[in-house]
Every structure is written in structure tokens, then in C-alpha cells.
N, C-alpha and C positions, 0 to 999 in steps of 0.2 A: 550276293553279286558285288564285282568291285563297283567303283564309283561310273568311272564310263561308261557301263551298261546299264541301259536304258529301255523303256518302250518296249520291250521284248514279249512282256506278259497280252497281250490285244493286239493281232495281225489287221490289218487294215483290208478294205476289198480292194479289190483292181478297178479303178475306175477305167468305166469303156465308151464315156460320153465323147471321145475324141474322134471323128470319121477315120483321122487319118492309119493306113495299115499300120503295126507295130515295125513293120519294116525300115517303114522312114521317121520311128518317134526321135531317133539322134538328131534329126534336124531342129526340133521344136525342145527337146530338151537338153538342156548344156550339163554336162558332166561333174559332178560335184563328188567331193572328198569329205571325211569324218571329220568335224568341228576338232581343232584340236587348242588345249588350255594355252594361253598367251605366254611368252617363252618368260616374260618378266615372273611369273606363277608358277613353271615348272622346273625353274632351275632349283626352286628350294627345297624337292624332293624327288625321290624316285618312282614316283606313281605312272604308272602309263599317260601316253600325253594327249592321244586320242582317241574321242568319245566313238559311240559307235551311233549307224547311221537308226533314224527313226525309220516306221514300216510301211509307212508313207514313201520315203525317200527313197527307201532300197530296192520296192518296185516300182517307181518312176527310171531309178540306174537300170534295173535289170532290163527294163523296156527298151535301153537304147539298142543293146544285143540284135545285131539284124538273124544273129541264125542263119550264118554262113554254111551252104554246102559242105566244105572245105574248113572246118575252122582253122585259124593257122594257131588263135590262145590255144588248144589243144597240142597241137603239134609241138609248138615249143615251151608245154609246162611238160620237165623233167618228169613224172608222173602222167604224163596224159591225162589227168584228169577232163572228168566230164563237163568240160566248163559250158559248153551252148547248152546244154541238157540243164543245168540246175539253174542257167542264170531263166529260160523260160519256165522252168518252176517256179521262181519267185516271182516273174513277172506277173503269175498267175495268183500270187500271194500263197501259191504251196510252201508254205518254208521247211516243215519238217521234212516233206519229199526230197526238197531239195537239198536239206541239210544229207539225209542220207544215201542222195547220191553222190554227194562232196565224199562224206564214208568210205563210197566201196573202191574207189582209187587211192586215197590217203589215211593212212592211221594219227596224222597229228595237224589235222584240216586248221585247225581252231592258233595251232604256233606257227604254220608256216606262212597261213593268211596276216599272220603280226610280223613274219621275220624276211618272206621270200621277197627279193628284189622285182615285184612285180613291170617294174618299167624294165626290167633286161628281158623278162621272160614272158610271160601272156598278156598282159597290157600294152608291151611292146610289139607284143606281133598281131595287135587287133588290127583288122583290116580300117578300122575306123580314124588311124592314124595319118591312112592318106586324102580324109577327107574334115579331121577336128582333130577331138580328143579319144582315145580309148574307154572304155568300158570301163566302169572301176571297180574289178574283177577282186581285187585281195578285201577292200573293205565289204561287197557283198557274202564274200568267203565266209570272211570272220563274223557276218550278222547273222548267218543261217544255222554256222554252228553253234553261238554261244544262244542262239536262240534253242535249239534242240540241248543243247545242257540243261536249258532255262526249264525249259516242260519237262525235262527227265527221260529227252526221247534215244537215249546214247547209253541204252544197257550194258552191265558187263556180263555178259551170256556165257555159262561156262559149258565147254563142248565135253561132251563122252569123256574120256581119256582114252587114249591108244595105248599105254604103256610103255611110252617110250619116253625119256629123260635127254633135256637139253642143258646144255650149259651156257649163259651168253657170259661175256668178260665185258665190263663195263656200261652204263647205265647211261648214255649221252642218248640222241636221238635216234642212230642208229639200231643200239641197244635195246630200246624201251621198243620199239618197231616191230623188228625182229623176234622179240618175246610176246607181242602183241599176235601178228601171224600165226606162231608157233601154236600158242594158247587155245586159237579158237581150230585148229586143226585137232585139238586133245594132246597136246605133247603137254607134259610139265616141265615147266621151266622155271632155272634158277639164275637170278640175274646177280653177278659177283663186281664187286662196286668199293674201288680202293676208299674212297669219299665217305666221309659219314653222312652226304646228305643225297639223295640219286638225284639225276638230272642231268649230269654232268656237264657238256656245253650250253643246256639251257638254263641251266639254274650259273652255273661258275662263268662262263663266259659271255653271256647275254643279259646287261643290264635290265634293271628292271623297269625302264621307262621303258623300254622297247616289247619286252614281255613280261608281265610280271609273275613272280613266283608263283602265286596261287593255282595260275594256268598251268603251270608244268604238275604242282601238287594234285593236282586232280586226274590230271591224266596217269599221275601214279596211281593214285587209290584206285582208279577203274582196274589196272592190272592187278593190280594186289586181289580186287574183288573177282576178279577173273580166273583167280588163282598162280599166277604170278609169285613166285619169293624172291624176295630181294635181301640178300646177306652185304649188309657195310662196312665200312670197315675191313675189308677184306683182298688185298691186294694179291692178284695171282703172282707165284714164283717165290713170295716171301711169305702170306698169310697159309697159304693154299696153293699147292702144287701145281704146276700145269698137266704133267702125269697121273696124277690123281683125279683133276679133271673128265681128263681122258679112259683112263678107268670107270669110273662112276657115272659117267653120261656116253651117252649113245652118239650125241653129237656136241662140237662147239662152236660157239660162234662170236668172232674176234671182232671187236667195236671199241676198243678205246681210245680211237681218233688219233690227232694228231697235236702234242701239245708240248712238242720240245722247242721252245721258242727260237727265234733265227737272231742271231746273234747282229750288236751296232756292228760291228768291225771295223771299229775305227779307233785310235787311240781316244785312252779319254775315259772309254765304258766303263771301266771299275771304279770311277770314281763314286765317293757318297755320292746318294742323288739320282741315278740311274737306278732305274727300274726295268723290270721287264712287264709289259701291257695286263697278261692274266694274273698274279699277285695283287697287281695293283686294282684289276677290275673286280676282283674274288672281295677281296678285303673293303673296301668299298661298298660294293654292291650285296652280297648274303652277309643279312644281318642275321648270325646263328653265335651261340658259343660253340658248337661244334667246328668251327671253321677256325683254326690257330693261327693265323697269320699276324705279319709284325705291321701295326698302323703305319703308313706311308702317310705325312701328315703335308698338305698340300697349301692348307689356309695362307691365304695371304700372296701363295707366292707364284711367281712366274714359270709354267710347264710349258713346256715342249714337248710335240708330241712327232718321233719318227716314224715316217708310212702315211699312205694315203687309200688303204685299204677299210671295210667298214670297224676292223676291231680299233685301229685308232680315229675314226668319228665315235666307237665310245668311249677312247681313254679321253678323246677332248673335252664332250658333254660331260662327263663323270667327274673331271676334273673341277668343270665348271661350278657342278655342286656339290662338292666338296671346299668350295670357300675359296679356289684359284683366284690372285690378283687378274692374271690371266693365261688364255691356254691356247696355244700356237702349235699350227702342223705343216712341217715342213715335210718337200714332197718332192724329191727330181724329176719327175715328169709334170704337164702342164693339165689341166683341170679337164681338158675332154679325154686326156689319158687315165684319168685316175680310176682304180677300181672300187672305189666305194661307192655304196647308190650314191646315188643324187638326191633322194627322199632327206638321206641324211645328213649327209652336205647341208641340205637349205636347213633342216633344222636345227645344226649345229652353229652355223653362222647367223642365226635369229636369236640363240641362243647366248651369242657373242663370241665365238672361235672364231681366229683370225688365219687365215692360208695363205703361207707363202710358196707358190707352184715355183716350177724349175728351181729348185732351192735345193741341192745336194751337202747333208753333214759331211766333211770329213776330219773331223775331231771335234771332240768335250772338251770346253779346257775347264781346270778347278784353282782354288787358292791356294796357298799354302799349308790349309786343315784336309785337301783333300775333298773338297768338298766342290762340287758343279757351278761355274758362274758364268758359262754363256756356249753356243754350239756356234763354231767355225763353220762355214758355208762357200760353198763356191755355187755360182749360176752355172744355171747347164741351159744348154738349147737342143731342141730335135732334130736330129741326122735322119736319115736314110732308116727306111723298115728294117725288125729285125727278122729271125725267123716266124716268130708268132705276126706276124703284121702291123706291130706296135712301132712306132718310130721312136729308137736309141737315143738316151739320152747323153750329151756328153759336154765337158766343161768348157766357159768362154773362159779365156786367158786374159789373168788380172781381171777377174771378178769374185776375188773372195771377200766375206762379210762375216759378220757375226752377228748371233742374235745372243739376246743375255736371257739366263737360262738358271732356276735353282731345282727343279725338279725336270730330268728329260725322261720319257717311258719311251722305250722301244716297243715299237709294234708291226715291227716289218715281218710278220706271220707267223708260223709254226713248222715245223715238218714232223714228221710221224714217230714216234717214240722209240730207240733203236732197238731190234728183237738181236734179243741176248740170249746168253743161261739158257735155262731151260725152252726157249720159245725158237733158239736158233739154227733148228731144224725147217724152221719156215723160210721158203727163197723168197727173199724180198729183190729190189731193181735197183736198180744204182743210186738213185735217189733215198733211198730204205723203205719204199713203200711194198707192202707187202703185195706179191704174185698171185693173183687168185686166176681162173677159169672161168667161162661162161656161167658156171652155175656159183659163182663165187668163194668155191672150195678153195684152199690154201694146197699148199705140195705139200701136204700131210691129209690123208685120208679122214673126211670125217670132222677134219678142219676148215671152218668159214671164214670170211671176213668181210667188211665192209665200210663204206664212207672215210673220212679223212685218213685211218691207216693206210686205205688203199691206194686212194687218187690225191692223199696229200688234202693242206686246206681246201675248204670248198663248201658249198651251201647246206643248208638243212636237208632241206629239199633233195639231195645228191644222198644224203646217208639215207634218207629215207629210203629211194630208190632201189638201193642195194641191199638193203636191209630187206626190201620185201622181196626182190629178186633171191637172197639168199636163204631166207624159210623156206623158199618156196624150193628149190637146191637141197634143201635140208631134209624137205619131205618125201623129195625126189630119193635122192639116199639111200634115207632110212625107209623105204618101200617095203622092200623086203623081209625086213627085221620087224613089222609089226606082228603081234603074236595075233594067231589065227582066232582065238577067243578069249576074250577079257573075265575074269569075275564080275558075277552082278554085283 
């Protein structure tokens, strides 16, 4: 086990010496969060930051749970997950019941309880918020599962086979999902993964303070023990056909997210010095030799980081330990606009990242070698909503500034990979996001897709979604096409 897992191995009883009903125990007990390492201790590596709760602690949390009628955490976790349902399992000190009703909603219970933005999504909609704090639904998450890894209660159960062949194209959350599904339905599946390492946005794009590797490794090996194959190194349209694909399996299903990065557009970008945010988090974060990338060397010196979304809170943090004199995120919107949690926000700024809000780049300037020495700025302030509800931001006049700058990372998102060559038979939408259906088929028969190709950046959580939405499309399908009798 890594180091913050703790206490796992001895479930504690329910104490019931309290008169009061479990209804009203939120009044008598205050809401507490996972001990996490002091920010002076974690900037000097990558290790997760925090610990997980004792079994004590996590049925005193699960007790605040009034077991709403109506739960609204339900309603607005992406997955419906069973939340009032497992959080009174654990209250009752059930953990493995409760771990495997976290299960029968989510295939990657144990990453999104480390990654999902739980204050936008079910901690934000607990009804408890109009009367304290909310439930603290993600660190219960993450104790019940890594508690049932702990006992070995999280088999890889291999189903019959049906004889039917799937193809998935890439290995990110989505990916891994979707072959998860497929598997225990009896399809065999083959997971094709341009990367020499699978994981894809969890291992490439998700630092490892926040999840770390081994978490994602394991969730491989259960697939692989599930029977799962995973071919790397294998890029479809150059390693391996996408026609041949198509030939050779019965079904596919499109998951290689979204990871063409969005450009500064400003002058200035191609100076030395500029980075784009994944390179930089890759290189950094997976320590492999299989990963070839050029060291971006950071020590000592002053970054910039553009975007105020969660990938740049980890170019800032990551910067941070990698030796940054220091590491600044400038943001043209103001701090209740920004889309990064706010979990990570505080951590980042304990951490020592500095936020300049309303702060608009519009040029890098460099020296004479060519090289980055500080980002041109103009203040913006909030106009008028736009279409999404957001209030535009736009520049005061005579307010430009500079900030001095030897490394600046771009981190203002991704969009979805362009479908070319061979793939561009697929109708994508003006944006390039690939067109699928209800059942998440593509305008090619037989063709799936899902998570960030589809709907563009977006949460784990979202690919998951679709991923299981689209096995389950996939099984839909291929109905038909099962052969009426298998060999014993």
C-alpha cells in the first residue's frame, strides 16, 4: 500500500451509545476532511498529499448522511452513483458492501474519488449545505474502495466469452472503461494505445500528487487479469490501420480524448521558453525511460503559467517542485469565474503559487537570444453575461503591465485530435468533436466514441459516463451477431 493508506486492515463498530437519531448526527458532528502532509513537505515530491481517513472517522462522516428521500449528491454525480445507499453502509461499518455498491455505478470508484471535483458535483448538491458543511462524500469514496483492494474484495471475474471481438483505440479513462464493461459482458477486447505506457490522461496528464501511478497500475492489471490485451506502442492509421481494425473486430470504440492543445495566440509563443502544459506535465511527472521527451528545466527560475483551469493548477504545483524560483498564474477572469476547483486553488496557493486574476496575456516578449523575459498584460474587468452565463471579460484602457517571466506553459485546454486519413469518414461538429447518437455510435456503423473526443475537454467522470453508455450501445449492436452456440 502507498504511504497514506492507513488503518484499513481493522473496521472499527458503529458506536450506538448516542440517543440522538442518525438523522440529526450533522448537528453534533462537524465535517472533517483527510489529514493532508504540510505544503513545506510536499512540494519536495510527488507522493499523494492526502492521507486517508481512519474507520473510526469515516463512520462518524458517513453518519452525517441524513438519507434524503430525494438525494440531490445522486442526482448531480455524472454517474448516479449510489451515494445515500453506500454512505449508510459505512455508517454501519459495512465497508466492503459499501465498497461494492460504489462498483456497480463506477468502474474507476478508487480515481475519480482522488480526481472528481466533488464541491461542483455531490458535495455541492448535499442538502446539508443549507444548513453547514456537506457530507464528505469523495474522501468516504476513496476509503471504502482502497479498503476492498486492501481485503482483495475487487476480483477480476472473467465472464463466458460470447465471441465477439472489440477494438478500443486508446487507453485513457474512457478506454480502460469501456474495455472494463465490454469484458465482463464476455467480448474480448483489445485495447490499442499509441503510448508505451496505458493510462493515458491518468498516468500523462494527472500528476502524481493528485493520483498516483500505482493507482492507475492496478487498475490495469485487473483488466489485463480479466483478460483484457493491451498492444502499445501502437498508433492507429500509422502502426495499424483503422480498416483493418474494422475488419478484424466486430466492433470499435473511439477514446483518444482530447489532446491538441489550444494555442497562446499571441505574439511572442514561439519564443524559447514557452511550453505547451502536457509535455511539460508528461516529462515531469512519469518517471519512465519509456517516455522520450526533452527536460524542460525549470530550477531556479520564474514560470508563468496561462489559464485558470485545473491543468494549469498542475502546471503551477509541478512547477513548484521541480525547483521554480517561482510560479504565477495569470487568468482574465476573476477568482469566482475561474474553472479550476477550488480544492486546488487552496492547495496550490499553500503550496506558494501566486494568482494574478483579471490579468489578460497579450504578448511574450524575449531578448535578443530569443529567449522569454517577461508576459505583457493588460487588466480586464467583468461586462455583461455572455451566452453561457459567465460575465465577459474585457480590457480597462491604460492598464497594461508586465510580469517577468523565464519559463511561460500554456495551459488554456485542449480540443479533440483532428479526424483525418483514414478516420475521416467520421462526421465531427464544427468544433472537431466527433458526432455520435444516443447510443454513442459514430456516422460509421459499428463505430463508438466517447469522453473528451466527443464533448471536447471535460472530467474523468464524463468519460467514464460514456464509456459505459457506449458498451452498453456496443452490446446493443452486436445482439445479433452473437453466435447461437460457443465451443466448450
Amino acid at each position: 500500500m502507498n504511504a497514506p493508506e492507513r488503518n484499513l486492515a481493522n473496521p472499527m463498530p458503529l458506536e450506538t451509545s448516542s440517543s440522538e437519531p442518525q438523522k440529526y448526527a450533522w448537528r453534533t458532528i462537524d465535517r472533517c476532511q483527510p489529514s493532508k502532509r504540510t505544503a513545506g513537505e510536499r512540494v519536495h515530491d510527488y507522493r499523494e498529499i492526502y492521507a486517508s481517513f481512519d474507520e473510526a472517522t469515516v463512520i462518524a462522516q458517513a453518519r452525517r448522511c441524513i438519507q434524503c428521500p430525494y438525494p440531490l449528491c445522486a442526482q448531480a454525480c455524472p454517474l448516479s452513483n449510489r451515494i445515500p445507499e453506500w454512505l449508510g453502509l459505512v455508517a454501519e461499518g459495512r465497508f466492503l458492501e459499501a465498497a461494492a455498491a460504489s462498483r456497480n455505478t463506477s468502474n474507476l470508484p478508487e480515481v475519480c474519488s482522488r480526481v472528481c471535483p466533488q464541491e461542483r458535483l455531490c458535495e455541492g448538491a448535499c442538502i446539508l449545505n443549507t444548513k453547514g458543511e456537506p457530507v464528505s462524500i469523495g474522501a468516504i469514496e476513496r476509503f471504502i474502495n482502497e479498503y476492498a483492494f486492501y481485503h482483495g474484495a475487487v476480483e477480476a471475474l472473467c465472464a463466458p466469452p460470447n465471441g465477439l471481438r472489440v477494438a478500443v483505440i486508446g487507453s485513457g479513462p474512457g478506454g480502460l472503461v469501456c474495455a472494463d464493461e465490454l469484458a465482463a459482458r464476455g467480448y474480448a477486447v483489445t485495447v490499442f494505445e499509441a503510448q508505451s505506457l496505458p493510462g493515458g490522461l491518468l498516468v500523462n496528464g494527472i500528476p502524481s500528487f493528485k493520483l498516483e501511478k500505482s493507482v492507475v497500475e492496478r487498475r490495469i492489471d485487473f483488466l489485463a487479469k480479466r483478460g483484457v490485451v493491451f498492444r502499445l506502442n501502437q498508433r492507429v492509421g500509422r502502426d495499424v490501420s483503422f480498416s483493418e481494425l474494422r475488419r478484424q473486430y466486430d466492433a470499435v470504440f473511439f477514446g483518444v480524448g482530447a489532446q491538441q492543445p489550444k494555442p497562446a495566440d499571441v505574439p511572442g509563443e514561439t519564443l524559447a521558453g514557452v511550453v505547451a502544459a502536457l509535455p511539460f506535465l508528461i516529462e515531469k511527472n512519469v518517471a519512465s525511460p519509456l517516455i522520450d521527451l526533452p527536460a524542460i528545466d525549470v530550477s531556479g527560475k520564474r514560470v508563468v503559467v496561462l489559464g485558470g483551469g485545473d491543468t494549469a493548477m498542475d502546471c503551477l504545483r509541478t512547477a513548484l517542485r521541480a525547483g521554480a524560483q517561482s510560479s504565477t498564474c495569470l487568468y482574465r477572469r476573476d477568482f469566482e469565474n475561474m474553472p479550476g476547483s477550488r480544492k486546488e486553488y487552496a492547495n496550490a496557493v499553500e503550496e506558494g503559487a501566486e494568482f494574478r486574476f483579471l490579468s489578460n496575456p497579450t504578448e511574450i516578449l524575449g531578448n535578443a537570444q530569443g529567449q522569454v523575459t517577461a508576459v505583457r498584460c493588460v487588466q480586464m474587468e467583468l461586462g455583461a453575461a455572455d451566452a453561457s452565463g459567465r460575465r465577459r471579460p474585457r480590457p480597462v484602457a491604460g492598464s497594461e503591465f508586465t510580469v517577468p517571466a523565464d519559463i511561460v506553459i500554456v495551459a488554456y485546454g485542449f480540443d479533440p485530435v483532428p479526424i483525418a486519413g483514414e478516420f475521416g469518414a467520421i462526421a465531427t461538429n464544427e468544433w472537431g468533436g466527433i458526432v455520435v447518437d444516443e447510443l454513442q455510435m459514430t456516422s460509421l456503423p459499428g463505430v463508438f466514441a466517447g469522453g473528451d473526443s466527443v464533448r471536447g475537454p471535460s472530467l474523468v467522470v464524463h468519460a467514464v459516463r460514456d464509456a459505459r453508455r457506449a458498451a452498453a450501445g456496443i452490446d446493443r449492436y452486436l445482439a445479433s451477431r452473437r453466435p447461437a452456440a460457443l465451443p466448450v
